[in-house]
C-alpha angles and dihedrals in degrees: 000000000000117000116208108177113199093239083138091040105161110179121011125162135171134311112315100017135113129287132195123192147171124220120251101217095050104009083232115145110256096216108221096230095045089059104045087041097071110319113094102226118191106193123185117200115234090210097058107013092231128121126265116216126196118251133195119210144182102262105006132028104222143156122255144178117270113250118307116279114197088349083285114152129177121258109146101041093115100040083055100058097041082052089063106035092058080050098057094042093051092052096041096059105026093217142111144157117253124211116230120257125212125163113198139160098204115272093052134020132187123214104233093173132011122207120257148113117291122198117205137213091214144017119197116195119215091350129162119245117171113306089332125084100207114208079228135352110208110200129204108179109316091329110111126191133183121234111194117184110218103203093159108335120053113220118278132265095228089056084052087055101054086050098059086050094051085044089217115140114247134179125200112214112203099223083168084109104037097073093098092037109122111249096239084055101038102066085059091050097046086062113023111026107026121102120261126175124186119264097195126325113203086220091067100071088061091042079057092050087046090051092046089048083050097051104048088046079056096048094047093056083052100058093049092043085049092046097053089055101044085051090050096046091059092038095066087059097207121212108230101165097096129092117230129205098265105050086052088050094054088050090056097051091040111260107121098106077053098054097032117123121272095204100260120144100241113197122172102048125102096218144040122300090238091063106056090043094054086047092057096051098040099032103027110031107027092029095047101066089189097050137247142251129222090252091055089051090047092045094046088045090052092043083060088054086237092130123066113246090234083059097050084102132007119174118233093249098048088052097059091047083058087055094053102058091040109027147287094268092067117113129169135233092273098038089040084054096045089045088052104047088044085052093053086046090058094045089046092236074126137028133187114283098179136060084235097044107226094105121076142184143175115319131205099264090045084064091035093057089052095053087046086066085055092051092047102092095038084057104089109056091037091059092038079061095045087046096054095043086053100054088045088057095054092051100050083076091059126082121243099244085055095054108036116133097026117127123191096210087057096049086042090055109037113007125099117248133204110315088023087279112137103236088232083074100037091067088064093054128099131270091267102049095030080065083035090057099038093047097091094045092058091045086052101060088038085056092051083053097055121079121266087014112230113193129198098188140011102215083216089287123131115255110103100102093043091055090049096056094039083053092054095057088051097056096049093043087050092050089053094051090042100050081054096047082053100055090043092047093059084044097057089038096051082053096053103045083048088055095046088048099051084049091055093046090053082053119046104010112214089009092067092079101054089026084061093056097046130115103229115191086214083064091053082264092298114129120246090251088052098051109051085043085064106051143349086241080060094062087052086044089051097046082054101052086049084059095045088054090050089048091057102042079055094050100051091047097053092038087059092046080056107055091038088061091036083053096044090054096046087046094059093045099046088052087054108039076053096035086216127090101212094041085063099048088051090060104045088049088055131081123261128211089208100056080045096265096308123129117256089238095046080052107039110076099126142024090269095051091043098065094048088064091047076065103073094036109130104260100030128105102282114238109240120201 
């Protein structure tokens, strides 16, 4: 008989599946169907040691494991050949391509290893080394490093760790995708295509410190850089008292809530905060019909010579030192600008003008805010107007004896508002307290509306007297429904309980009675009686718990119908797989390992559990775990 053993196995699963081998006499494939088609082909798996024995089936010829020995099967076989045979080419050419190695921290990066190909003096194969076993150490001088191969599992950390303790250099190469590879191919691409990554390198510890070192070097030219302009900037000692055009030309069209300050510390303008953001709503954005980005603003500003040379540019790192040594508020021209622009987007002063957005334009409220101005002077008597109509309107819901006296001119005048402002002065104020003023006089007229009124403010109006004997009606005409809801609600409830009762005495006979004062924790601990008093949804509650306690009563009684039959069955068997009556009773009274110590009366209650038991009968297949 010819004898192939899988020592180049290059795929093997479980039980049933294909296998593909190579000699090892001749490293020639032996095709699958050419063996079970006349050559007699005895295979050991490397993985479990055990043969491997050709197998014809219906639909596909394979090769399969020989019957199962101590319930062992093979699931690392492959991974165990491609294991070797990485080792032994490893060891054979003493040579690999390396990955390259750079440590960096974003600005700056040293290169620790570049990528290339190494050639090696030695290569020792499953050696010791320390705490750590190594699939290969390759050796140059006295220069070791670790070369692990990764097939399904990558290499642990725990082991990684070892290594960086050790502070030997290791790779990791990924063989996971080079199973189906062909073996004249797969030898190149061990050493040379598959993907490695480092596992640790002892020169990267000293590239860090070097970073480190760089990087310092780095910070510290920033501070000073951050500290000159900061110096210069003070030292320029810009006026900003006075009011530009502008900014006076935003107040008059109603746009100096827009171009007030945000509380940010500003360094870098020439004039007031105020100005250039005046400049970005009326000239930029009203004045640029296709919209504008933050750079032409920037551009334009500087063009003015609104904007410190120093302050032209400032990187983003130096700006955050900046804001280090001076406080978080502090922006820059550019960042102030972008802060700004975002903010007006919010507020829809301006809109996107560009698929990209970083072009904007004049938004609706921007137009909206020039066409206030217009409105401002037009403000007072029209309010004056709104506010009249309004107070008539409360006091349609008063009655006249309630109201007589009162003159609008005079509370106008004289009389405090909401707030304790004198509605001669709320016309003056601005959109948002003018709303602000009138709001409680519009709740007040909702809450006359509503039955019984209830009012938070009078607004010094007179209606107090009008909401409390409206109240007073209320209350009697709700007494009256509430004493009858009442009557009708004991009624319903008598009935119910009455209906519920005569159900459970159907049911249960004598029990209904207990059963109907008792706290059930399936009717949230409340008794039968107590729930379908409560509701029409508790009659249906408490029908369903009755069903519920038939269910049950059914159920023991099937489930110890059940057990009596599992037991009767397991009886019969256990006396004649023993042959002896005693002796089986015996059994099925001790406890069994295998049903994890219970005994097999305790266990069988059902079929399923029945045969469980049948298991561990003497003379039945054991159960292995």
């Amino acid at each position: 008989m010819h004898r192939t053993t899988l020592g180049e196995l290059m795929s093997c699963t479980a039980d049933g599946k294909r296998l593909v081998a190579h000699a090892a006499d001749t490293g020639e494939p032996v095709h699958i169907f050419n063996a079970l088609s006349g050559l007699a082909c005895n295979c050991i798996c490397p993985g479990c040691e055990r043969r491997m024995v050709a197998h014809r089936g219906s639909r596909r010829q394979h090769f399969q494991h020989e019957a199962r020995i101590e319930g062992r099967t093979c699931i690392s076989s492959g991974e165990t050949a491609l294991h070797k045979f990485a080792k032994t080419v490893l060891g054979r050419e003493l040579v690999l391509m390396l990955s390259a190695l750079d440590e960096t921290d974003g600005p700056h990066t040293v290169h620790v290893v570049r990528e290339g190909r190494f050639e090696f003096e030695k290569a020792i194969l499953e050696c010791r080394q320390g705490e750590v076993v190594p699939d290969v150490i390759c050796r140059i001088g006295d220069r070791d490093l670790h070369v692990e191969f990764k097939v399904t599992h990558p290499c642990g950390s725990e082991k990684i760790a070892k290594l960086k303790e050790m502070d030997v250099g290791a790779i990791e190469i990924d063989l996971s995708g080079c199973r189906d590879r062909p073996l004249d191919e797969l030898a190149h691409a061990i050493l040379f295509e598959a993907p490695r990554i480092w596992l640790h390198n002892p020169k990267a510890a000293k590239a860090r410190s070097k970073l480190a070192e760089m990087e310092s070097e780095r910070q510290d030219r920033i501070d000073s850089e951050a500290r000159g302009l900061l110096a210069a900037y003070k030292a320029e000692a810009v006026d900003l008292s006075e009011i530009g055009v502008w900014e006076d030309g935003a107040v008059n069209h109603g746009l100096a809530a827009a171009v007030a300050g945000g509380g940010a510390d500003i360094r870098g303008f020439l004039v007031r905060d105020a100005e250039w953001k005046a400049f970005v709503l009326l000239q930029m954005g009203a004045g640029e019909k296709k919209g504008f980005t933050q750079k032409n603003a920037l551009a334009a500003m500087k063009a003015e010579g609104w904007v410190s040379r120093d302050f032209a540019f400032v990187r983003e790192e130096l700006a955050d030192r900046m804001r280090e040594l001076e406080g978080s508020t502090l922006r820059v021209p550019w960042e102030a600008l972008g802060d700004y622009m975002k903010a007006m987007e919010r507020e829809r002063y301006l809109i996107p003008a560009g698929a990209f957005g970083k072009r904007v334009k004049r938004g609706s409220r921007l137009l909206e805010a020039i066409a206030a101005a217009k409105e401002l002077k037009e403000r007072p008597e029209r309010r004056t107007e709104d506010l009249k109509g309004l107070v008539h309107a409360v006091l349609a819901f008063v009655r006249e004896q309630y109201r007589e006296g009162f003159v609008f001119e005079d509370w106008f005048e004289r009389r405090a508002g909401p707030e304790g402002i004198r509605p001669a002065d709320a016309i003056h104020l601005d959109k948002a307290d003018w709303e602000r003023f009138i709001q409680p006089i519009k709740k007040l007229r909702t809450d006359l509306w509503a039955r019984p009124p209830s009012i938070s403010e009078a607004c010094g109006l007179p209606v107090e007297e009008e909401v409390a004997e409206r109240q007073a009606a209320h209350r009697r005409t709700e007494e009256k429904r509430a004493a009858e809801a009442r009557h009708r609600e004991d009624e319903e409830a008598n009935a119910r309980e009455a209906e519920v009762g005569k159900v459970a005495r159907a049911i249960m006979g004598t029990e209904a009675t207990t059963w109907m004062s008792m706290p059930l924790e399936g009717l949230a601990g409340r008794s039968p009686a107590e729930t379908a008093r409560r509701s029409n949804d508790g009659i249906g509650r408490v029908i369903a718990a009755l069903d519920r306690w038939r269910d049950e009563r059914a159920a023991d009684t099937r489930r110890l119908d059940q057990r009596e039959q599992s037991l009767s069955k397991l009886r019969n068997a256990a006396r004649e797989s023993f042959g002896r009556s005693d002796f089986a009773d015996l059994w099925i009274r001790q406890p069994c390992k295998g049903l994890a110590g219970k005994r097999p009366e305790d266990i069988c209650v059902d079929g399923r559990s029945l045969e469980k038991c049948l298991e561990f009968l003497p003379g039945k297949k054991t159960r292995r775990a």
